[in-house]
N, C-alpha and C positions, 0 to 999 in steps of 0.2 A: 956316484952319489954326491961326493963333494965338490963336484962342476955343477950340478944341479943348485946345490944350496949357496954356491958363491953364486950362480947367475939370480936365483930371488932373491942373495943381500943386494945386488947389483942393482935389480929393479924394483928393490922396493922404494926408495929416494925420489925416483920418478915415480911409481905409483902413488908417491904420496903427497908429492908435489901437483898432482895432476890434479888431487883431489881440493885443492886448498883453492878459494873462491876469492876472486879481484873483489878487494874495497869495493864497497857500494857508496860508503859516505866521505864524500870531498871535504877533506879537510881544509883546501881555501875557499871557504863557504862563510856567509854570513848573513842573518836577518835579523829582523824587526818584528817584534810581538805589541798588540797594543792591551789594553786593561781597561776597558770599560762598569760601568756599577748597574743594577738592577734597577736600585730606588734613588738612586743618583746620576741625572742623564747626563748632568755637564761633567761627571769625570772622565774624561780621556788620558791617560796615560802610555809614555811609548817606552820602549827597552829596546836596545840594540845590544846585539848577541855576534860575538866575532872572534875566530878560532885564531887563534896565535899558528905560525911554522912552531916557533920553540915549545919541547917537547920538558915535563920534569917527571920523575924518577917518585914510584910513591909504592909502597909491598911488593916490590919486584918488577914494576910494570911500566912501563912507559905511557906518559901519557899526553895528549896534546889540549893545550891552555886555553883554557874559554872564557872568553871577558865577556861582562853583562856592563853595559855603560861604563867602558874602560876598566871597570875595575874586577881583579881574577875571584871567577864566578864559581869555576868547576875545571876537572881533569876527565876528557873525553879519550875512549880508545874504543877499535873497532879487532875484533878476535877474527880470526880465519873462516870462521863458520857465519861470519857478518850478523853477529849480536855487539852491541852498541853500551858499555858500559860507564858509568861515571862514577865521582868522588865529589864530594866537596868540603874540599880542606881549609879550617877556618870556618867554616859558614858556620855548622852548627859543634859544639864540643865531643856529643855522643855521636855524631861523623865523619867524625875526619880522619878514620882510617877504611869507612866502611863504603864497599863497592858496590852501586847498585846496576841491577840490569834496567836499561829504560828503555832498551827494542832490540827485536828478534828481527830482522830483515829475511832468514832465509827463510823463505816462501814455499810452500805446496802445499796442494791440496790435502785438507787434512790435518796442516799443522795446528796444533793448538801455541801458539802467542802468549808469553808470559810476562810480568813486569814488575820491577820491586819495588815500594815507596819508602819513606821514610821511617812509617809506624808500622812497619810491618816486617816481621820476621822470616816470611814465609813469602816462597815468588807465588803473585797472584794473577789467575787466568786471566786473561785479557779477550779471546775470543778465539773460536776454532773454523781456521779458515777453510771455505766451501769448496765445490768441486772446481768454481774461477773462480781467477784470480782477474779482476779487471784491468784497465791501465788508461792514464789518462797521458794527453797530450799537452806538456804545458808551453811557456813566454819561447823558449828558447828552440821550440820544434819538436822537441823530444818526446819519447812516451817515458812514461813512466810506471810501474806497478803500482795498483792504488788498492783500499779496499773501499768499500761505499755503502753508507747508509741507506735506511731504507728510503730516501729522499732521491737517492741517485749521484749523492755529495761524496766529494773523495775527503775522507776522514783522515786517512792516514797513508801517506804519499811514501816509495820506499827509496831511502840514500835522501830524505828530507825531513819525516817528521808527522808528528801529530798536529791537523791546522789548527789545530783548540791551543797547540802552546808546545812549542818541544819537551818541557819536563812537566806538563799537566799529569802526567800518571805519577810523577815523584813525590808531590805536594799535596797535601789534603785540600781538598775545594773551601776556599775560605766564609766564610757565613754571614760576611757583611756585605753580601751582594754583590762582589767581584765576577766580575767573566773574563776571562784569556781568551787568546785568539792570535795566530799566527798570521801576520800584515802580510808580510814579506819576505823571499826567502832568493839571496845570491849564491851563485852558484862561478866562482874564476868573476867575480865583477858583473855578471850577467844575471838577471832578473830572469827568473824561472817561474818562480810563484806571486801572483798576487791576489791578494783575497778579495773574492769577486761583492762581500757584505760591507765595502768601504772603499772610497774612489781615490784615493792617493795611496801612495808608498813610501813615506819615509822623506825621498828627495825627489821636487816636484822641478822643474822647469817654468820657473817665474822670472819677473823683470826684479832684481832688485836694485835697481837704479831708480825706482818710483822717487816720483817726487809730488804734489798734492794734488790731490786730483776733484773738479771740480762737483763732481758727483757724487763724491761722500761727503760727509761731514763725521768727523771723528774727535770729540773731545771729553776732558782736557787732554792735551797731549804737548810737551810732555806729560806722564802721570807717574802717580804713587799708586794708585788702588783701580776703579774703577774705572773705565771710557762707556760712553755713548756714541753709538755709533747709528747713522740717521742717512736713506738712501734722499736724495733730493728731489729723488720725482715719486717719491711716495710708495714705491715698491717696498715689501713686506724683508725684513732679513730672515734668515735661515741659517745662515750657515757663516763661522766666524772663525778665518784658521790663521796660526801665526806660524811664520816661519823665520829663521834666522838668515845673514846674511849671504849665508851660502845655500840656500834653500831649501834646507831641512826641515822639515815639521817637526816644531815642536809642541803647538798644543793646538787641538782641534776642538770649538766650542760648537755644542747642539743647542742654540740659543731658543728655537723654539718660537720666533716671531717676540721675541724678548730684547730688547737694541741695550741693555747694559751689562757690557761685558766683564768678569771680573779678573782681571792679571794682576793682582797682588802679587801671586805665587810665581812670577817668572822672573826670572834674574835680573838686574839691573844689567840695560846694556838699548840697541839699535834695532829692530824687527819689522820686517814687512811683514803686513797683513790683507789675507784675500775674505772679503767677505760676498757674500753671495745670495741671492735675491731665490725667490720661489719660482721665478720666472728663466729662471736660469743666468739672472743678468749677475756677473762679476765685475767688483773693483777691487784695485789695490790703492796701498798707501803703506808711507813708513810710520812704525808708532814707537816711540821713546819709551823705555820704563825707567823712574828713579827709584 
């Protein structure tokens, strides 16, 4: 009898190690969410979202550091049964000690999907998954587990996130016409996801050695406030994006066949800008802000 009961303490270690499920969320993972308005078409907005290695210590728990435009955003950890937990210490005063669940990754048919927001006490259903489970194949070759709208759209991608916004179930939907939306999402530096409702990603491959180009006209420039931007052969603009000198996007105008663009709001500093014709014709140029 007590050979029997030393050999199941023996094998319980392993049986329970066996049971314990590999990380699904890569923690050197990073993306780009944008923020567009309802009744407001020229607001475009971007956020970059990027997991720290360094790990800090918060109820007992280890947690790894999520910066939202450099600055620490939230405490992300991922439990053995691959549910996806956060903090955000600092952000609001009623939580900064308080852990919410923001996705369920383990999958079956059946599972019902829960998720906790801010105002709420109680975890709330989120959806009861059917008898499949789908799976798409994104940038990097890979499949993925997804679930899908009745559209045929993958909504929610797994060891990636919700495309509407990684903490969209965290946040109450704001009522000034905001929409979120998941741009972009790296995976080890590798481009996995990009959001098929928008043609760029964050960092495009441009020339930024432009120097003037006889096709535009873009004035004043330097500026304080407004430019006029005017194609020379008469082609209609559209589309008006700035990017910095390493080629990040940082603001994308829906100008609307509207040629006065308004960069008040961007930093003083050096920018190349692609603006783009209905016809598909593209120019660049660099534009100065003071």
């Amino acid at each position: 009898m007590k050979k029997i009961i030393l050999l199941i303490l023996l094998l319980f270690p392993i049986i329970a190690q066996a049971q314990k499920k590999d990380p699904i969320f890569n923690k050197n993972c990073n993306w780009i969410e944008v923020r567009t308005n309802l009744f407001y078409p020229e607001v475009f907005e971007l956020s970059t979202y990027k997991i720290s290695g360094d790990t800090t210590l918060l109820n007992g728990e280890n947690y790894s550091k999520l910066f939202r435009n450099d600055t620490l955003f939230a405490g992300l950890r991922e439990t053995e049964d691959n549910k996806i937990y956060a903090v955000f210490p600092g952000l609001y005063d009623l939580f900064t000690d308080k852990e919410l669940l923001i996705y369920d990754f383990d999958w079956y048919p059946g599972k019902e999907l829960y998720y906790n927001n801010t105002w709420e006490e109680e975890l709330i259903l989120l959806t009861v998954l059917e008898k499949s489970i789908d799976s798409i194949q994104l940038l990097d070759e890979k499949y993925y587990q997804c679930l899908k709208d009745d559209f045929g759209e993958a909504w929610l991608i797994r060891g990636i996130g919700d495309t509407g916004g990684f903490f969209c179930g965290i946040f109450p939907v704001p009522l000034d016409g905001s929409q979120f939306a998941l741009l972009c999402f790296y995976i080890d530096d590798i481009l996995v996801y990009s959001n098929p409702d928008f043609n760029y990603c964050g960092t495009v491959s441009i020339n930024t050695e432009v120097g003037n180009n006889s096709e535009i006209k873009l004035y004043p420039n330097p500026s304080k406030g407004n430019v006029t931007v005017e194609f020379m052969e008469n082609h209609i603009i559209n589309t008006f994006n700035v990017f910095d000198i390493n080629g990040s996007l940082i603001r994308a105008y829906d100008v609307k066949d509207k040629n006065v663009i308004e960069i008040q709001n961007l930093a003083k500093g050096v920018y190349v800008y692609v603006a783009g014709s209905k016809n598909n014709k593209k120019l660049s140029g660099k534009i100065i802000v003071q």
